[in-house]
N, C-alpha and C positions, 0 to 999 in steps of 0.2 A: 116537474110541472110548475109554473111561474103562478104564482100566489096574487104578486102583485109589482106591479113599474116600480122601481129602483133607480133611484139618479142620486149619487155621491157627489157632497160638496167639501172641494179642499182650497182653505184661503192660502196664500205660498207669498214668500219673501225671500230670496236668494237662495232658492232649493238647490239641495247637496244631493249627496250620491244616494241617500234615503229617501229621499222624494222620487228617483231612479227606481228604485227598487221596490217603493210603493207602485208605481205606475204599471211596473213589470207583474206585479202580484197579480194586481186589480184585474188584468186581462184575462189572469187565470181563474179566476173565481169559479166557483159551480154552478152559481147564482147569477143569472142574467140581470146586466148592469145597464138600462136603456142609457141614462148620458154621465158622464165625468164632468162636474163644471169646474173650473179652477178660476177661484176668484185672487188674481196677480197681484202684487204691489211693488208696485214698479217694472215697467214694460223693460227696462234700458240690464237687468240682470235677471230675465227670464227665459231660455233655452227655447225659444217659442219653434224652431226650426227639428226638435225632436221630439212633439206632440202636435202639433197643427195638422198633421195630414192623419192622426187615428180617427176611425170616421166619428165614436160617440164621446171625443174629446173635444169640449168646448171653453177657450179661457178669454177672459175678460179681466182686463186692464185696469187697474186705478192708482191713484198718487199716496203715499205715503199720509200725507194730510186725509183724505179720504176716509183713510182704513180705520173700522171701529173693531173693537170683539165683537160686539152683538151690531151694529149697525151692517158690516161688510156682508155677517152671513144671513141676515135677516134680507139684502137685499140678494144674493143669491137664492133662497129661500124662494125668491116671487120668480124666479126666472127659470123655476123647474116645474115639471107637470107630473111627477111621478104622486102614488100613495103615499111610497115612505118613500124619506130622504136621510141620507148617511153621511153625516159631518166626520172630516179627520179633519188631521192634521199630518202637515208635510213629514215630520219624519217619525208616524205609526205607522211600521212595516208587518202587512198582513204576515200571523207566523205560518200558514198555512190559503189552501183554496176554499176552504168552506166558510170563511171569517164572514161573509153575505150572507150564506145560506144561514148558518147560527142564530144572528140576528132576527131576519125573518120569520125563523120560527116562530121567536115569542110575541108577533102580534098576531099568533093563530088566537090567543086569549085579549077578546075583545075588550077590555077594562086595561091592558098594555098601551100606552099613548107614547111611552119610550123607551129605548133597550141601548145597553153599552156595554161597551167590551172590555175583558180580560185583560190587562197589560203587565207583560212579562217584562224583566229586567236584558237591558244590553250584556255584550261580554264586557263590555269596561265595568258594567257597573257596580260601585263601593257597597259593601258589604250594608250598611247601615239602609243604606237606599235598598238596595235589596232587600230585605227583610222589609220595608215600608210596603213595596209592591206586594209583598206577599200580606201583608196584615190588610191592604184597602182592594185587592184585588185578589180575594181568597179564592179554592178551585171548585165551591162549589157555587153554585147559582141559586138566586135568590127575586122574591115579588116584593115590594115596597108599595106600602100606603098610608094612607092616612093613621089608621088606626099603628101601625109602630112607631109613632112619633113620640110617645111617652117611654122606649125604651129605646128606641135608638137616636132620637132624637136629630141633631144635624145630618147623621148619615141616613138619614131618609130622604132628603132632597139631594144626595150625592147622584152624580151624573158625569160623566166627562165628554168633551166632545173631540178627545182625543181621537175617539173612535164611538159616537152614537147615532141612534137611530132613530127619529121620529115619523110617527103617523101625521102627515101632512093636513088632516082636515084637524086633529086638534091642535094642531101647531096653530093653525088661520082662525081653531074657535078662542084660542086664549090668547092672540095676540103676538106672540113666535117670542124670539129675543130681545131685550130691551133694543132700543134703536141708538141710544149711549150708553157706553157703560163701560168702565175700565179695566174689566175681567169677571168671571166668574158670573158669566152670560149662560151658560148652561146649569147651573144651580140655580139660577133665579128661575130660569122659564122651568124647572123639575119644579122648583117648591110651590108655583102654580099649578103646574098639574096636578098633583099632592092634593091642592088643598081644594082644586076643583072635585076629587074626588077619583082621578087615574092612578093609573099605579106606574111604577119605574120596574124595569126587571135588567137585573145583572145577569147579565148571560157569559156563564164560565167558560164553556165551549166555544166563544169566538172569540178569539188572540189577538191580538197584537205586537208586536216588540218595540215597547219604548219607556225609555228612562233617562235620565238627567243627572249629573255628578254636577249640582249648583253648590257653588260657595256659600257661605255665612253671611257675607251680606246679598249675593243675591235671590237666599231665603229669608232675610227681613223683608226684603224690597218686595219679595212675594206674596208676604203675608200681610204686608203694610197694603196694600194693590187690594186683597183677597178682604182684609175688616173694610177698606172703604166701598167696596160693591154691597158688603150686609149692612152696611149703616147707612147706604144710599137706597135699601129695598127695606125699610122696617117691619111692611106687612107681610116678608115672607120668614126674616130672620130675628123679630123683636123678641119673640115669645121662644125661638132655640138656642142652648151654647154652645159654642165649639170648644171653649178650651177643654171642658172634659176629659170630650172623646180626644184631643191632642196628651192630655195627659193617659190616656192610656195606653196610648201608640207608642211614648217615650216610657213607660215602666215596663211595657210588653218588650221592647228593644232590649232594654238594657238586661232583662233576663232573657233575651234570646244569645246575646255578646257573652256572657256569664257561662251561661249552658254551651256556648259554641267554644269555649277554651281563648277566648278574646276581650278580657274586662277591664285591659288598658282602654278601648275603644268606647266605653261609657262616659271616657272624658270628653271625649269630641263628641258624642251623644250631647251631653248635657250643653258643651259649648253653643253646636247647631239649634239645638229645641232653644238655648234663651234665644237666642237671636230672632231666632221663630215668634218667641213670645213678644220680644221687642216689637218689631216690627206689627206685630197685629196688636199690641194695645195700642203703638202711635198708630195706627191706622181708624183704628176705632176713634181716637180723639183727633183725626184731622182738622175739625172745626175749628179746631181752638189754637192752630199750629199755620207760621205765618209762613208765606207763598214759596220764601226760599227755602226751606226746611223740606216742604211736603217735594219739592224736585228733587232734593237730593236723595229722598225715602221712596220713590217712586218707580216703576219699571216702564211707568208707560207716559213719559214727558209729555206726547201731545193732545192726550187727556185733557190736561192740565189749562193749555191755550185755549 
């Protein structure tokens, strides 16, 4: 029995055979999906000829210059009419048909304003990365509020919109996703809810498969991107740290490498994490770092312009 309208929103940039297979999932669902919107960037590399005729598939065009994190989907956001709405990303491949249904369970619990998904690791993916998925994406599920902010601290505003879900009337009472912003669009509008007083729920039971084998520099460039979104939101991120919780993630690693019969692989641990670290203290000190420096530290150049 349908709870409530569901319209999924996916922004896409030269979608591959994963964005394929996302689309092939979506129709299986268990959970009735009222509309697909796909907000395109760049009409001239978009397959529009093997999605245009699914009837609650709708995609809409925009330019490269256009595209924000938070502006593209906050403008998708006003052009849906469902209760909740389910942001991916082109290549979270549903691991299963209930990955909707999942979701929807947790806003049976009326104080639930957002829910996100489980993501499991590819077959390619490095050992290291793998073990990340499993530390930030553990298998049991979990409610986040306000009051575990003093022990979990930054991971209470954790959120991905890899694959999440929000309740569309507090999306429109706190104002949705920045309307600029250079990443990390979904932790900012969590750490409002937070502090409004909602909760975030991790929902174990609904999967996704996605993972990423990034280089060294482009997990500085990630985390340089990642400090200047919390140094451009002070009210949500002034008073939380992340290096901590990063340093537990890398001693937790580096005894999972040990215990796995693999402690040559602590050196590239440590190599990855500075780089890490690099990259989000120069981020944190953008301000003071002159125009050419912050492009070269950057993932998202047109930002910048």
């Amino acid at each position: 029995m349908r709870k409530y309208k569901v319209d999924i929103i996916i922004p896409t940039y030269q979608p591959d055979e994963k964005f394929h297979r996302l689309m092939k999932k979506l129709q299986k669902q268990t959970y009735p999906i009222e509309k697909i919107l796909i907000m395109n960037t760049e009409i001239s590399v978009f397959p529009s000829k093997d999605y245009e005729n699914i009837p609650n598939v709708e995609i809409c065009h925009l330019s490269k210059q256009e595209f924000d994190h938070g502006g593209t989907r906050d403008r998708a956001a006003s052009l849906v009419n469902s209760e909740l709405m389910l942001f991916m990303t082109q290549d979270a491949v549903p691991a299963d048909e209930y990955l909707v249904e999942s979701l929807v369970a947790a806003f049976d619990d009326e104080r639930v304003m957002a829910a996100y998904a489980r993501q499991l690791p590819n077959k390619d993916c490095k050992l290291i990365e793998r073990y990340t998925r499993r530390f930030n994406y553990p298998s049991e599920s979990c409610m986040k509020s306000k009051v575990d902010l003093p022990h979990l601290g930054i991971k209470t505003f954790f959120c991905s919109n890899v694959c999440a879900m929000y309740r569309k009337s507090a999306y429109v009472k706190w104002g949705g996703f920045e309307k600029r912003t250079i990443f990390n669009e979904d932790m900012i509008f969590a750490g409002k809810l937070v502090q409004a007083g909602g909760s975030i729920a991790y929902v174990a039971e609904a999967k996704v498969i996605h993972s990423h084998n990034l280089g060294n520099i482009e997990q500085c460039k990630r985390n340089f991107d990642l400090a200047v979104s919390q140094v451009n939101q002070p009210q949500i991120f002034a008073d939380v740290k992340s290096e901590s919780e990063g340093l537990r993630l890398v001693k937790r690693t580096a005894r999972y490498l040990c215990k796995s019969g693999r402690p040559w692989l602590v050196i590239s641990l440590v190599i990855t994490s500075g780089c890490k670290l690099l990259g989000y203290s120069l981020g944190k000190r953008y301000q003071k770092l002159p125009k050419w420096l912050i492009l070269k530290l950057t993932l998202n150049k047109t930002y910048w312009s």
